[in-house]
Phi, psi and omega in degrees: 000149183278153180283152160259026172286093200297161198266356139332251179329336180301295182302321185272353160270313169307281224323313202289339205277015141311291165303349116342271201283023174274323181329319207267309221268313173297323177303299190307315179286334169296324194300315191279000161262343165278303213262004164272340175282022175237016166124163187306280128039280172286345192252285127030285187279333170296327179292294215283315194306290190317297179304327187283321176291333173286314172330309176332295203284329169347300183298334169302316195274352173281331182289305170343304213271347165293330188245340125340297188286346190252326193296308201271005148293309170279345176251016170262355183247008144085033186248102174244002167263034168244355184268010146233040157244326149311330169286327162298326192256355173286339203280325189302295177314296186304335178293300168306306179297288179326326156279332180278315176279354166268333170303317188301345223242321181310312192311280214245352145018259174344260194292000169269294186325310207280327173315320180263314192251132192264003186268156174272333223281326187281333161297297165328272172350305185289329179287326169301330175271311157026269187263345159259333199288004195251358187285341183260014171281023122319281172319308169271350166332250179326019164230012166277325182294298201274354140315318139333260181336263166357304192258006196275300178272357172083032168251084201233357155328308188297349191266299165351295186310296202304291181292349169275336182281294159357296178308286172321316183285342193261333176307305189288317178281328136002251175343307230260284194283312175315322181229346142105052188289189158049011192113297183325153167294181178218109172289333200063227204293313177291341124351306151307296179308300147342281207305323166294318178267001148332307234249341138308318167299310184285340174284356161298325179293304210263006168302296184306326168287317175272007163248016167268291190314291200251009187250341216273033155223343186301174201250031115318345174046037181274359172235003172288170188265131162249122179290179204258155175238079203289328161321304181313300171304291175337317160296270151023251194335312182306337196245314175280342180302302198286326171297319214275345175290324179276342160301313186306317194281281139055276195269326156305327166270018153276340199253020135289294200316302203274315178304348192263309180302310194306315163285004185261349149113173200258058123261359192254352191264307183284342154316310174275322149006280174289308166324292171328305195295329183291354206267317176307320148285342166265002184253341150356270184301328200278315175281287157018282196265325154292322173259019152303276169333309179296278175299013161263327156311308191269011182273336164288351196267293176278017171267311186126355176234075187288351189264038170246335182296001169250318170311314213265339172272341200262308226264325186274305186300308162336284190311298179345312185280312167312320196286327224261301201269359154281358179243006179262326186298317206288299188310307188292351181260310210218056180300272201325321202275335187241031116322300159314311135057270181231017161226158164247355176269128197274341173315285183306301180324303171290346163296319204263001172288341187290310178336303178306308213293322162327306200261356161302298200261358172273357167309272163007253166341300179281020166262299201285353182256335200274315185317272178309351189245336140294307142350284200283358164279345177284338190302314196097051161253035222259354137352263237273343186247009163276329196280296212319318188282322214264029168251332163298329182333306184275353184261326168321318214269310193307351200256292201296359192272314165318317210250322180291336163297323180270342201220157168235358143312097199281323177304331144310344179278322181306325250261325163314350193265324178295304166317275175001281205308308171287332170295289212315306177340289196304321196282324240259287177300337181305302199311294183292004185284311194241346176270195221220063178246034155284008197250011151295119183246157179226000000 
């Protein structure tokens, strides 16, 4: 049956959660762009430092993407006083969680870090980023939460806002601290670190200030105090538990993927580097545009039209692609140039092209597997995309520790990303074809 979703309405929920999830992404590319003109070294330890602080924040984003999925389910049956006592009782969780990963990371760092990276030199570095960038998994906990909220009601402007403030704060201290302009002391790689978490705090401020100013008369009920609800959290959890375990293992075996490059040695570690970061802006739109899918899946669903649900996933990936595959043409025509970038060495810039030429097309593969593999979490099946994820994981991981072994070619190691893309598709789409998961309630 055709969706009565518009490819309008499509656009007005990616785009701004495009420009959302650029925040992270701007942050990465400034950082890997200032810190390649101070060496292999400095480009090295913000990627490893950086992945290892992300793994953290993963459990924030699965519960999120839990609470996410029950908001746009209840504000898809038109229950709209139940999306701020779900946001309350998600803020309650995200509190507790954010003190518990700033003790690990305050703790035990150190000694994961020395555990992991065999370079010594690169193991410093990282503890410099660190040690400033771990004060701010608080900060971002909650502002994954108010993603979450935001794009939960199909209001998503507000992520746009968040990330242009983001940006701005982290480009100027950038600027500012790394090298030790304007007055600043010149920090390097903590400096990078510094300047990210400035720049988390201030999108915490303005989320809080703008949903008091514009949510405190809507009929959310996000500032009357609403009391705990142990059913309620308990549904949460139920729904958030299997996300926030498949983020975890997700992003912890990308962040082995690199701790495996990192031993093949640090031109091959500064090599990727720079790959991650162009690969994270061009895989931009492919998550964007998935977690489109996901909440327009479970809001049609909680609208009464589960027999939409595949039109309406067939219809979200078009765009995707239309969006996808004109900045993936530009990157694949023009590597060296935009390799440069972020080195002055024209040498080096060019080592990193077959790796660009690799990750263009594995752009691809993961927009059409991330599409479908948010599907089955819109469903609220976030089980079945927890097992689902986690038998490719393992064909992920087994494959690059094969390929770091067989090749000193970092590009080939990337070549897993391709993989990646193509399983989650195939399993993902099996799954909604044939398993019977319109008979889910959340």
């Amino acid at each position: 049956m055709k969706t009565h979703v518009t490819n309008k309405e499509i656009w007005s929920i990616a785009l701004p959660i495009m420009l959302g999830n650029m925040a992270q992404t701007i942050i990465n590319f400034t950082d890997t762009a200032f810190l390649g003109h101070l060496g292999v070294v400095a480009l090295g330890a913000s990627m490893l430092a950086g992945l290892f602080y992300f793994v953290f924040t993963t459990v924030a984003a699965g519960f999120a993407v839990g609470v996410q999925i029950i908001i746009a389910r209840r504000f898809g049956e038109k229950n709209y006083g139940r999306v701020g006592v779900i946001f309350q009782h998600g803020s309650l969780f995200v509190l507790v969680l954010g003190c518990l990963l700033l003790s690990v990371l305050y703790l035990f760092s150190d000694h994961l870090l020395l555990w992991l990276i065999d370079s010594q030199n690169i193991y410093e570095a990282s503890l410099d980023y660190i040690k400033y960038r771990q004060f701010g998994i608080i900060f971002v906990c909650f502002n994954f939460l108010y993603r979450a909220l935001y794009v939960g009601i199909s209001t998503t402007k507000v992520i746009t806002y968040s990330t242009i403030i983001m940006a701005i704060v982290n480009i100027c201290l950038d600027y500012c601290l790394i090298f030790g302009n304007c007055g600043f002391p010149k920090m390097g790689v903590a400096g990078a670190a510094l300047a990210s978490f400035a720049a988390e705090i201030s999108a915490f401020v303005f989320f809080s200030v703008y949903s008091y100013v514009t949510l405190r008369g809507k009929s959310f009920g996000m500032y009357k105090l609403h009391g705990i609800e142990p059913e309620l959290m308990g549904r949460i959890l139920k729904i958030s538990t299997p996300t926030m375990v498949q983020k975890l293992l997700s992003f912890g075996v990308w962040f082995i993927f690199f701790v495996l490059i990192e031993k093949m040695g640090e031109t091959a570690t500064g090599i990727s580097s720079i790959t991650r970061s162009i690969y994270m802006i061009l895989i931009t739109p492919c998550f964007a545009f998935s977690t489109t899918t996901n909440t327009l899946v479970s809001r049609v669903i909680g609208e009464g039209h589960s027999d939409q649900v595949f039109s309406t996933v067939g219809k979200v990936l078009k765009n995707c692609l239309l969006c996808t595959i004109p900045i993936v043409a530009i990157v694949a025509i023009f590597p060296v140039n935009i390799a440069s970038i972020y080195t002055d060495d024209l040498n080096f810039a060019h080592l990193v092209v077959p790796s660009i030429i690799v990750i263009c097309s594995g752009t691809i593969f993961q927009g059409i597997g991330n599409a479908y593999f948010e599907a089955v979490s819109g469903t609220g099946n976030t089980s079945a995309a927890l097992y689902l994820e986690a038998v490719i994981l393992v064909v992920y991981v087994l494959f690059i520790v094969v390929m770091t072994n067989l090749t000193t070619e970092v590009a080939w190691v990337w070549t897993a990303e391709i993989l990646y893309g193509v399983l989650l598709g195939i399993l993902c789409s099996l799954y909604m074809k044939y398993a019977k998961w319109n008979q889910k309630r959340i």
